[in-house]
C-alpha positions as CSV (number, residue, x, y, z in Angstrom):
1,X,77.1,96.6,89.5
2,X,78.4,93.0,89.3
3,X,78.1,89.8,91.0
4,X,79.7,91.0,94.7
5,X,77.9,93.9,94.3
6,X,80.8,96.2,93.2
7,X,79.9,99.6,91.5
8,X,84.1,100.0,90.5
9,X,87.3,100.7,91.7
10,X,86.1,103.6,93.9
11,X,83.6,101.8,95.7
12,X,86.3,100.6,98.4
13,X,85.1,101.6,101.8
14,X,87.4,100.4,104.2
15,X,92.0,100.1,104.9
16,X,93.3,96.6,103.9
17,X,95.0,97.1,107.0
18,X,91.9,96.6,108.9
19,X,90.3,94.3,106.9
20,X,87.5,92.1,108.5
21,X,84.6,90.1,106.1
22,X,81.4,89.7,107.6
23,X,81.2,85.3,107.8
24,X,79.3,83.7,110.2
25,X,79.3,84.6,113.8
26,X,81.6,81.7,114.9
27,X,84.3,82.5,112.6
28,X,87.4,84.2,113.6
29,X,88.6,86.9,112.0
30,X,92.3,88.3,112.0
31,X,93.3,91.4,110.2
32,X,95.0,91.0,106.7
33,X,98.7,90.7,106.5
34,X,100.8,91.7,103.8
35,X,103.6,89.4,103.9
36,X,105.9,92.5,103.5
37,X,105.4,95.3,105.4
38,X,107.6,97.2,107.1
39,X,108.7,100.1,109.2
40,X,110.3,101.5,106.3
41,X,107.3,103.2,104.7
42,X,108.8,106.2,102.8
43,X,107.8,109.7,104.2
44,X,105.5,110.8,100.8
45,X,103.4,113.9,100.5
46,X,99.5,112.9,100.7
47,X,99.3,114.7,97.2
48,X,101.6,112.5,95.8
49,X,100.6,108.9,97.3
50,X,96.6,109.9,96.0
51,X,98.1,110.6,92.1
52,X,99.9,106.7,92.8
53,X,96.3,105.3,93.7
54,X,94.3,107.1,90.9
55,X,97.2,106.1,88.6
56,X,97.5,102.3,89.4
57,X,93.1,102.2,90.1
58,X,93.2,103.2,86.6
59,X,95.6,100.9,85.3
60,X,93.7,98.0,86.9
61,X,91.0,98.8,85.2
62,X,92.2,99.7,81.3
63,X,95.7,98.0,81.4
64,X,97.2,101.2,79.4
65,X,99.8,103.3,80.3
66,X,98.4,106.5,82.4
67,X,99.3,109.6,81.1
68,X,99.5,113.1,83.0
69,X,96.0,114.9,81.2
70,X,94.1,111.3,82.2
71,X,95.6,111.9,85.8
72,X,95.0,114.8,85.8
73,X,91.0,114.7,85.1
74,X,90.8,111.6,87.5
75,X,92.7,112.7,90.4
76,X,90.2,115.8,91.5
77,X,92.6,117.8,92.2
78,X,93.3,121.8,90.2
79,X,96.8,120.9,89.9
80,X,98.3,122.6,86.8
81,X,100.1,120.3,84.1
82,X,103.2,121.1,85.3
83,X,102.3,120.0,88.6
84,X,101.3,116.8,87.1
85,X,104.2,115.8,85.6
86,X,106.2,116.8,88.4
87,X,104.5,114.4,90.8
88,X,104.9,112.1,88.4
89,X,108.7,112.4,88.2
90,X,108.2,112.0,91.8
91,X,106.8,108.7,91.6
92,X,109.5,107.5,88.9
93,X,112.1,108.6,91.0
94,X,110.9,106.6,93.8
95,X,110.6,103.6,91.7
96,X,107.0,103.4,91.9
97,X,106.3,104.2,88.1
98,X,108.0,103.4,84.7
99,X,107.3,104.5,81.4
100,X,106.5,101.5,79.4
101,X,109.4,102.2,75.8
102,X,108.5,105.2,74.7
103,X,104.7,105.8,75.6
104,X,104.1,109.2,77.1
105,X,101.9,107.3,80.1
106,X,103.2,106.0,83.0
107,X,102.7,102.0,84.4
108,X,103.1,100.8,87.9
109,X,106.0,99.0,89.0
110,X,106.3,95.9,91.6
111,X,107.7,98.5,94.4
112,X,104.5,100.5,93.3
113,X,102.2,98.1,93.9
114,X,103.4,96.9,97.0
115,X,103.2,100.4,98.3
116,X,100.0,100.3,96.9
117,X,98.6,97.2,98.7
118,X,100.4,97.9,101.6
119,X,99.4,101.9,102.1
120,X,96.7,102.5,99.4
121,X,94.4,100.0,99.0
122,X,91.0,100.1,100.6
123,X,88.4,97.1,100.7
124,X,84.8,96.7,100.4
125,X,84.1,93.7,102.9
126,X,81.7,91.0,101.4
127,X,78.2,91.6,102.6
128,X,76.1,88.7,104.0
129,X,74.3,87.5,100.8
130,X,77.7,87.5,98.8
131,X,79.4,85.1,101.7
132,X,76.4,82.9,101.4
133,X,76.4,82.5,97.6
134,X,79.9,81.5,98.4
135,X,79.0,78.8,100.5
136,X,76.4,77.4,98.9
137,X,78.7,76.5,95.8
138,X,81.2,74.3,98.8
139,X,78.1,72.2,99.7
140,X,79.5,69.9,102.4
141,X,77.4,66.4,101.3
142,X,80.3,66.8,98.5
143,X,83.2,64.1,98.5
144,X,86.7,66.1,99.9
145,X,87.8,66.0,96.2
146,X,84.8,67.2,94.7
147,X,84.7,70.2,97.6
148,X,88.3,71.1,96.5
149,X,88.0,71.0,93.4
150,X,84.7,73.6,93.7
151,X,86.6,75.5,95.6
152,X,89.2,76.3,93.2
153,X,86.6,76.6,90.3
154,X,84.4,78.7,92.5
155,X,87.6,81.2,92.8
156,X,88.7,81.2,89.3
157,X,84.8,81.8,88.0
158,X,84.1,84.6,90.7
159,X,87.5,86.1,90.1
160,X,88.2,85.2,86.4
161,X,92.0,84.2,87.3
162,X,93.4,81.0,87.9
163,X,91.9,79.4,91.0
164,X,94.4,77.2,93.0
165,X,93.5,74.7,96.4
166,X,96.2,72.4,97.9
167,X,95.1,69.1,99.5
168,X,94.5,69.0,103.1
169,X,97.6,67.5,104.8
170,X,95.3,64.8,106.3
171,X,94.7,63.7,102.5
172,X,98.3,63.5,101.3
173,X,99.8,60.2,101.5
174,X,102.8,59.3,104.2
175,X,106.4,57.2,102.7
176,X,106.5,54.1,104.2
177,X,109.6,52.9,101.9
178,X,110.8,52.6,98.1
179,X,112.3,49.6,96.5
180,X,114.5,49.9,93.0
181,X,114.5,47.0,90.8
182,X,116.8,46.9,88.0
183,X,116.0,46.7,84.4
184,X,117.7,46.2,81.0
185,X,118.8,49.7,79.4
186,X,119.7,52.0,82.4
187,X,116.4,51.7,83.5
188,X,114.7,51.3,87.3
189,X,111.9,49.7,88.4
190,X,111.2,52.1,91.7
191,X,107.9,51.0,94.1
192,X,106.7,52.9,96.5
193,X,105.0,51.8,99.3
194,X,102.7,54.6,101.1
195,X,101.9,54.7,105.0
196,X,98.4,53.3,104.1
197,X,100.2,50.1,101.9
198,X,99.3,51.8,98.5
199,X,102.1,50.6,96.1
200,X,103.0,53.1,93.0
201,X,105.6,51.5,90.3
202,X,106.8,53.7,87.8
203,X,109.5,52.6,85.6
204,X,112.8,55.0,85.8
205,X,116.1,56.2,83.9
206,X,119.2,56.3,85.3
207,X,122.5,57.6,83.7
208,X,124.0,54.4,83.7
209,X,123.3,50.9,85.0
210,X,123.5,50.1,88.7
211,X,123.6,46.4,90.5
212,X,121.2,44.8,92.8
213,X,123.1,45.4,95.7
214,X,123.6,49.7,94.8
215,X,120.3,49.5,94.2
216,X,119.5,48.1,97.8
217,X,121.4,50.6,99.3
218,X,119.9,53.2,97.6
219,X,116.3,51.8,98.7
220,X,117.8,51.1,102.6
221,X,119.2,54.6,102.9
222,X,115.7,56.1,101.7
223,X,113.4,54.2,103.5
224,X,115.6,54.7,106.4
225,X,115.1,58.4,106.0
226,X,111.9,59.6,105.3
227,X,109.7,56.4,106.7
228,X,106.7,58.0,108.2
229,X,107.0,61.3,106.4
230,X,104.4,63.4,104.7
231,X,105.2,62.7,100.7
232,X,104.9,65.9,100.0
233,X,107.2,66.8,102.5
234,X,109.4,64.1,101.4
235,X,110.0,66.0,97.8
236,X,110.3,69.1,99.1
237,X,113.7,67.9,101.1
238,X,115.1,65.8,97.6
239,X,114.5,69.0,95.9
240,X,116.4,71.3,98.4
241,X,119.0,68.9,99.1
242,X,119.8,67.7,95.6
243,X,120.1,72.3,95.3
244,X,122.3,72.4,98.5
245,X,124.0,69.5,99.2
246,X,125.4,68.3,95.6
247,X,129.5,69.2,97.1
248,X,129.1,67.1,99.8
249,X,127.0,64.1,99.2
250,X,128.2,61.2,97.5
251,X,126.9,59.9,94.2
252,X,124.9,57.1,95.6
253,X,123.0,59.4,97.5
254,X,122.7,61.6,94.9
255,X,121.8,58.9,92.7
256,X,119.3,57.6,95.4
257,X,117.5,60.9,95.4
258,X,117.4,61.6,91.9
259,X,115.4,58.3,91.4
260,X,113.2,59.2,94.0
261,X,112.2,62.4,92.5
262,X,111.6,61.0,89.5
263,X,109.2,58.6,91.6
264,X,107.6,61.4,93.6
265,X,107.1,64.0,90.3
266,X,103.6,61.7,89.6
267,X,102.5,62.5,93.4
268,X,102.7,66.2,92.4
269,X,99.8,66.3,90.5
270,X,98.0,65.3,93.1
271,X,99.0,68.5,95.6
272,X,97.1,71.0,94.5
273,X,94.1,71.4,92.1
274,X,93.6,74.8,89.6
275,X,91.3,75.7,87.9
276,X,90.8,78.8,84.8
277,X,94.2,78.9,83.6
278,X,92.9,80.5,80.4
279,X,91.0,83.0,82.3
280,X,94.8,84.4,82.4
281,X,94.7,84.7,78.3
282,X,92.2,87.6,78.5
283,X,95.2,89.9,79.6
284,X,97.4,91.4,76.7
285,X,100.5,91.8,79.0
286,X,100.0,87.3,79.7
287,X,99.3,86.6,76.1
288,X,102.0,86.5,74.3
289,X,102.3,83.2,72.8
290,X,105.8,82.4,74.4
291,X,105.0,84.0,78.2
292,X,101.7,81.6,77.9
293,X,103.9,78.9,77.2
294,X,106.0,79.2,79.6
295,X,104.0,79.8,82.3
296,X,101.5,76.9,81.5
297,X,104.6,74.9,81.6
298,X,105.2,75.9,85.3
299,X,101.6,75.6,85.8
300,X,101.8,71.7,84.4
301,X,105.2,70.9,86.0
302,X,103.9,72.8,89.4
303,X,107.2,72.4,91.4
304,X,107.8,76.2,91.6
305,X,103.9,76.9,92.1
306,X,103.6,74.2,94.7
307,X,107.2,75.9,96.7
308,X,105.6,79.4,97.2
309,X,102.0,77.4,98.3
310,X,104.3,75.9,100.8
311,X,105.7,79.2,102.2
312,X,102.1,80.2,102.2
313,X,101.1,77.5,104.8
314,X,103.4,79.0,107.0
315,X,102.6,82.9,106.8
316,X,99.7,84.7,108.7
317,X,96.3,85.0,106.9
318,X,96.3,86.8,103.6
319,X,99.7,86.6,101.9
320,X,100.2,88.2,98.5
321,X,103.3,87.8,95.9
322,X,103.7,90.7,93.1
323,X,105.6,90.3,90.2
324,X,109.2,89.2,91.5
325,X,108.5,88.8,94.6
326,X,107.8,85.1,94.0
327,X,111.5,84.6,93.7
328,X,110.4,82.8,90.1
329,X,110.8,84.1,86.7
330,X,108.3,83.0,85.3
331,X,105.8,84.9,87.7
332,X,107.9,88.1,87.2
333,X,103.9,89.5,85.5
334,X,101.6,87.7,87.7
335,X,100.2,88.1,91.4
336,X,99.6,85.3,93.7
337,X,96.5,86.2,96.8
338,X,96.7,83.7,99.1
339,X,95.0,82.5,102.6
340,X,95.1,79.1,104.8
341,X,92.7,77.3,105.6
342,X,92.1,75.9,109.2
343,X,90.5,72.9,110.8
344,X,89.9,72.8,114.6
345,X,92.2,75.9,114.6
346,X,95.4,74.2,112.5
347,X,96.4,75.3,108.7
348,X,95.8,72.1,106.7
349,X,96.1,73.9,103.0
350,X,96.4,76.9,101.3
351,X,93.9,77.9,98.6
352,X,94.3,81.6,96.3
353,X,94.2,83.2,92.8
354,X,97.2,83.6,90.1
355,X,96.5,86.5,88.2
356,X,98.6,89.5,86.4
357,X,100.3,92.1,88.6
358,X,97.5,94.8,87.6
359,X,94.3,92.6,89.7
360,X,91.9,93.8,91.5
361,X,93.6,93.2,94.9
362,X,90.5,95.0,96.5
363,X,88.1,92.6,95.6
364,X,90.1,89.6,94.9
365,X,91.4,90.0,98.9
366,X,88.0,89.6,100.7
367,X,86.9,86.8,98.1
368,X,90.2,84.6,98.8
369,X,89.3,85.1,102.4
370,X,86.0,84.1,102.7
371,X,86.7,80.9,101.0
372,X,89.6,80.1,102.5
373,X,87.4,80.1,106.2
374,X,84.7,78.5,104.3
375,X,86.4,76.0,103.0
376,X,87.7,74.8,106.2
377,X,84.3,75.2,107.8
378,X,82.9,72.6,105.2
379,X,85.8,70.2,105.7
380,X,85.4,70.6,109.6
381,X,82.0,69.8,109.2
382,X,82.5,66.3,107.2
383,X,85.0,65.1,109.7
């Protein structure tokens, strides 16, 4: 039995689709969302759908390919080998399974998780003394950063993936304006001034030399734009702009935004805190040299990590990403959980786990959960 309490895979109890964690009595609960779901459920035999659950339980908990005698032993059912395989043609067919090159097993794919989460998946609620060794580790005499950043190491320790917390939008800083300099060598002195009179320098290139007065214009039509707006906020628009717009806008402005980017990218690492990235090195299909690479690239650069935390803030409760879901490559193996956290009833952050594909969705769900209304109930409490 480990930490939450957890005898294995088959101790889930209760539909993710009805999902409620016993928290403290003033807590609201809603039901768990999957960001996904649909009316479009395929009609499946009840035969069939329990071989997908045994299958993918079991491959959560090895990571090897599942082959027809292992399913066969683990379903419970007197089905005859034949039988077996036949369901499990079934299942390839339906895009739910793939054999890994030319392993005899079977693995599930993305579509056969999501039907898993979706359909399958039961959850054990956290019981009273779990939530409460939860809260203990957020102790609210803590500093916001300090609470933050034990939140996020409290979810990558408990879950042994990567934790991840974004600020509270209270705590990011607002653009006021930015100011460009020029310097010898194609280079930029951009300042930037926040809503609070913090001023950042950082010393930019440009791809050729612009005057004073370009310069100025560059720094009017900015400050002009996005005075009073949420610097976070602020990137997000260069980034989608400088994607959509580059047709249509002129090479000042697209000049103009490029150099604020390049001012902004030091403010990212300041939007989200994670924690136990190397957790993620314990799982042979994430540790190949070149997929750790690149993924603790996207991890350091956190544009494309920060993006789907912003669609997050958005969604309703628990949202989960699996595999290519995340619209981002280099996620195509992992699994994002996520859930917002609320003060006085209004999202200020999203906190959740990055793991592989094959997690533990049934306990990592309740655990992301809890936090996330703990969390908010600590930072309520400090205001």
């Amino acid at each position: 039995m480990d930490f939450w309490g957890n005898s294995g895979l088959g101790s889930c109890v209760q539909p993710v689709s009805t999902l409620y964690l016993r928290v403290p009595k003033h807590a609201v609960i809603a039901p768990f969302k999957s960001p996904t779901v649909t009316d479009s459920t395929p009609d499946i035999p009840e035969r069939t759908q329990h071989m997908l659950k045994v299958l993918i339980d079991r491959y959560i908990r090895d990571g090897q390919p599942v082959g027809s005698r292992t399913l066969s032993r683990e379903s419970g059912l007197d089905l005859s080998p034949a039988t077996i395989r036949n369901v499990m043609s079934d299942l390839e067919d339906l895009g739910f399974i793939k054999s890994p090159h030319t392993s005899a097993g079977r693995v599930p794919t993305v579509q056969g998780y999501r039907f898993f989460v979706d359909t399958l998946l039961n959850v054990k609620p956290l019981d009273a003394r779990s939530v409460e060794q939860l809260r203990s580790e957020l102790d609210i005499e803590m500093a916001t950063s300090e609470l933050l950043e034990s939140a996020s190491g409290l979810l990558s320790g408990v879950t042994a993936l990567a934790g991840v917390v974004t600020l509270p939008k209270h705590e990011h800083a607002l653009f006021n304006r930015v100011e460009f300099l020029p310097l010898s060598d194609n280079r930029v002195l951009g300042i930037l001034v926040t809503g609070e009179g913090e001023v950042q320098n950082r010393i930019i290139t440009t791809d050729r030399n612009y005057t004073p007065s370009e310069l100025q214009q560059a720094s009017n039509y900015l400050s002009e734009l996005f005075a009073g707006k949420d610097l976070a906020a602020v990137r997000s628009t260069l980034l989608s702009e400088m994607q959509e717009a580059r047709s249509t806008m002129n090479r000042m402005m697209m000049a103009a935004m490029q150099m604020a980017d390049q001012i902004l990218e030091k403010n990212q690492s300041e939007d989200y805190i994670m924690t136990g990235q190397t957790n993620l090195m314990g799982f042979h299909e994430l540790c190949d040299i070149e997929k750790l690479r690149n993924l603790f690239d996207a991890f350091n650069k956190k544009r494309d990590i920060l993006n789907l935390l912003d669609q997050c803030v958005h969604g309703d409760g628990i949202q989960i990403f699996i595999g290519d879901e995340s619209g981002y490559e280099i996620l195509d193996e992992c699994s994002m959980v996520t859930a917002p956290y609320q003060t006085d009833g209004e999202v200020v952050g999203v906190l959740g786990v990055i793991g592989p594909t094959r997690m533990a969705y049934d306990r990592v769900i309740p655990i992301v959960d809890a936090t996330a209304r703990l969390l908010g109930a600590a930072l309520k409490q400090k205001e």
